[in-house]
MIRO-53548 format. One record per residue: chain; x, y, z of N, C-alpha, C, O in turn. Coordinates in nm, 4 decimals, always signed. Layout:
residues N
> A, X, Y, Z, X, Y, Z, X, Y, Z, X, Y, Z
...
***
This chain:
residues 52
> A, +0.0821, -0.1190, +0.0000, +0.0000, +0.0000, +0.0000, +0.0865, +0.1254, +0.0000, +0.0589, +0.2174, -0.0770
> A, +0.2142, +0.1345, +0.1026, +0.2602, +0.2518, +0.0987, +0.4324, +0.2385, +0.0250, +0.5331, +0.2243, +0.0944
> A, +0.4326, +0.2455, -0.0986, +0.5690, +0.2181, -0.1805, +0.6698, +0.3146, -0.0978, +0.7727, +0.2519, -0.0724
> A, +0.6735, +0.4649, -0.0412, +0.7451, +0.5133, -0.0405, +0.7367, +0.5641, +0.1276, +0.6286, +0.6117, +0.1622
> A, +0.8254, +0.5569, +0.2110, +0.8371, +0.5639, +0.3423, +0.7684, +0.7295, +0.3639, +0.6643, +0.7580, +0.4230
> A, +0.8356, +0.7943, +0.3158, +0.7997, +0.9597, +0.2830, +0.6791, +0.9593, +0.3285, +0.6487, +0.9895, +0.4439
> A, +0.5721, +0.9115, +0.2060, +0.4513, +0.9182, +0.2060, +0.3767, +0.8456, +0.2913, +0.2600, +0.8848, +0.2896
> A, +0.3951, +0.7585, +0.3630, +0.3627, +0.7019, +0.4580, +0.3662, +0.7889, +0.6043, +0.2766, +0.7896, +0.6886
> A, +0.4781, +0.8524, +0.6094, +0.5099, +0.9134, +0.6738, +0.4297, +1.0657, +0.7181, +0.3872, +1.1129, +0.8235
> A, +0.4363, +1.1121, +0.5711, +0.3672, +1.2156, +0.5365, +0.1821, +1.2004, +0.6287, +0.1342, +1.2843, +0.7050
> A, +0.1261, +1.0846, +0.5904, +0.0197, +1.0603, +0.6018, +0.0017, +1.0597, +0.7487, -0.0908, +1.1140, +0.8092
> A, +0.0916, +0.9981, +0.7955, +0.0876, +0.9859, +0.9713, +0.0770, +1.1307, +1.0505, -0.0154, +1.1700, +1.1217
> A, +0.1942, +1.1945, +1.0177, +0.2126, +1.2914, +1.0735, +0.0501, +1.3760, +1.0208, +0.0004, +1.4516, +1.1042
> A, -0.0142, +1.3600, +0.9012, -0.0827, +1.4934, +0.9046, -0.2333, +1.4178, +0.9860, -0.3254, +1.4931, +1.0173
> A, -0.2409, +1.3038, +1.0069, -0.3088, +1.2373, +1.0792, -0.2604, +1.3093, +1.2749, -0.3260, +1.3625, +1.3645
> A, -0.1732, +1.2849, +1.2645, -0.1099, +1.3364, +1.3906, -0.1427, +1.4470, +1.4710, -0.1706, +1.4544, +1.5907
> A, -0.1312, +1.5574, +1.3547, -0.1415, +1.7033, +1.3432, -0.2915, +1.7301, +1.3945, -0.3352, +1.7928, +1.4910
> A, -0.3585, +1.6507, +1.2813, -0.4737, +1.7105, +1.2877, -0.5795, +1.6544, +1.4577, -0.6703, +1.7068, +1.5221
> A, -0.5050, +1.5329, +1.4684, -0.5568, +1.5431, +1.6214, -0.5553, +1.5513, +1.7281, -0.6253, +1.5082, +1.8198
> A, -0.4010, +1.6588, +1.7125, -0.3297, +1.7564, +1.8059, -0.3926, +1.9030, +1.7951, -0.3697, +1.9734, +1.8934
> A, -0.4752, +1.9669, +1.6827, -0.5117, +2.0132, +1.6471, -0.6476, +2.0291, +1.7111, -0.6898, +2.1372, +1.7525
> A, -0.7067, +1.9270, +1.7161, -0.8610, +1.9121, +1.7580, -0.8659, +1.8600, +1.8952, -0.9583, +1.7989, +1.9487
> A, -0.7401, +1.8972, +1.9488, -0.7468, +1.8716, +2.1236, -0.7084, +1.7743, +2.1854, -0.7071, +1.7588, +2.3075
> A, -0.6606, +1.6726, +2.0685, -0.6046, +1.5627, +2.1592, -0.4630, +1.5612, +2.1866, -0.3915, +1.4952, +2.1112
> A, -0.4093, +1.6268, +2.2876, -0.2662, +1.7037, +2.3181, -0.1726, +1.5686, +2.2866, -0.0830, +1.5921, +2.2054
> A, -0.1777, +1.4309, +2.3367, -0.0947, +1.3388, +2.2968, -0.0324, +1.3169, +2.1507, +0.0760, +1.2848, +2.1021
> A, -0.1662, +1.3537, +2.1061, -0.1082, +1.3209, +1.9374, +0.0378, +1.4311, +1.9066, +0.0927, +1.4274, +1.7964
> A, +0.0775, +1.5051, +1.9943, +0.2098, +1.5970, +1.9694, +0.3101, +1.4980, +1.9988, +0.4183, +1.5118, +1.9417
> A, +0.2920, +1.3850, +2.0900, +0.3599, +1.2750, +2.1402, +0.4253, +1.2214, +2.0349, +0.5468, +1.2052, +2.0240
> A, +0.3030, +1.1826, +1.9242, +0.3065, +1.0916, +1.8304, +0.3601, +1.1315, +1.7493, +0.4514, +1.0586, +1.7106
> A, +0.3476, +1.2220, +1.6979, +0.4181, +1.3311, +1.5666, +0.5516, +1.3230, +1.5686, +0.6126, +1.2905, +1.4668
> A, +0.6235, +1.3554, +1.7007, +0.7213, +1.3480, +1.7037, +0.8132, +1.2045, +1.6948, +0.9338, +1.2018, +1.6702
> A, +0.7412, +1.1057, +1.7165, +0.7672, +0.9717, +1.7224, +0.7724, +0.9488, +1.5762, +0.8672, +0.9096, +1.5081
> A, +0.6544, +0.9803, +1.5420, +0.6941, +1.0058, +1.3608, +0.7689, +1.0354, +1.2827, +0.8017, +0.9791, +1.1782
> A, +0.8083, +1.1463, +1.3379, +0.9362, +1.2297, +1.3063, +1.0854, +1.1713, +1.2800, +1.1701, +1.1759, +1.1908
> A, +1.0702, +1.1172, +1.4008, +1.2082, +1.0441, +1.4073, +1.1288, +0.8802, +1.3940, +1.1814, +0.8184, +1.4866
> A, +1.0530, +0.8069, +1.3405, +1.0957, +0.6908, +1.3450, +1.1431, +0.6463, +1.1649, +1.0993, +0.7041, +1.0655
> A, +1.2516, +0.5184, +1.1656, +1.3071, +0.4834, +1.0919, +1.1884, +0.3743, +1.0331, +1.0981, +0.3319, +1.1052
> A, +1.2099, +0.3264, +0.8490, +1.0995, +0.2339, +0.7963, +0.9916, +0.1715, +0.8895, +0.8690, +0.1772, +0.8798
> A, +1.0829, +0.1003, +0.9981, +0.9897, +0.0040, +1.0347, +0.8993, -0.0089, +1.1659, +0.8116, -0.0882, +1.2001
> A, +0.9792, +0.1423, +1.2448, +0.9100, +0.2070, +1.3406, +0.7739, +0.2818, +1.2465, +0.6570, +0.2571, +1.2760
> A, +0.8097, +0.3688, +1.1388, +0.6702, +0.3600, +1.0766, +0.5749, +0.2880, +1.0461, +0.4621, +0.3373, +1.0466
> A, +0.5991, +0.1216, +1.0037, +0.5115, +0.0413, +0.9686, +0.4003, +0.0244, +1.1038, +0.2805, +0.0520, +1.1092
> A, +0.4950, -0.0337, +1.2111, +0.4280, -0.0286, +1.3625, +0.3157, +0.0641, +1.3925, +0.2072, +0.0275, +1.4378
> A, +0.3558, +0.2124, +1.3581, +0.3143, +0.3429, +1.3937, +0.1693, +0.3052, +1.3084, +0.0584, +0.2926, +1.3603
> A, +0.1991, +0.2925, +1.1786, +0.0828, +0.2416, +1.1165, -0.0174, +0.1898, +1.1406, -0.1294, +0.2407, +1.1382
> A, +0.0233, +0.0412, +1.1766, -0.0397, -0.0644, +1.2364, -0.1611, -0.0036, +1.3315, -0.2838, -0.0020, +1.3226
> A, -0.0641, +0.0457, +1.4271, -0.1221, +0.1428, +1.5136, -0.2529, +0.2314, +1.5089, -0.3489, +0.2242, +1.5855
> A, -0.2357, +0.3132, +1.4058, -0.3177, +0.3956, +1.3725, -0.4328, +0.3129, +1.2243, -0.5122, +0.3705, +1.1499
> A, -0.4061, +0.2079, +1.2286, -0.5015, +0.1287, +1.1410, -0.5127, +0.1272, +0.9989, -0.6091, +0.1296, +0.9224
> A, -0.3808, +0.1223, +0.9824, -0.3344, +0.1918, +0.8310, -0.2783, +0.0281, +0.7757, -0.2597, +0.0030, +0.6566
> A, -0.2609, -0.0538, +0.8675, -0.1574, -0.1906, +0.8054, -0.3222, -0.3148, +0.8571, -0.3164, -0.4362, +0.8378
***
């Protein structure tokens, strides 16, 4: 589903944003976890958020 880490990435974080945005203060947690995680800490992150 997601060929390019970037975009995967991309997707998380604006997932992130937006529900740091709408009050859920943790999701700043997450963003940043985003930020810095490497391929396969993203896949997880994914998983996570119901993307895998």
């Amino acid at each position: 589903m997601y060929d390019d880490t970037e975009a995967l990435r991309r997707e998380l974080m604006d997932e992130a944003c937006a529900g740091a945005f709408s009050g859920l203060g943790a999701m700043l947690l997450d963003a940043e976890e985003i930020r810095n995680a490497d391929p396969e800490e993203l896949e997880e992150i994914a998983r996570r958020y119901g993307k895998r």
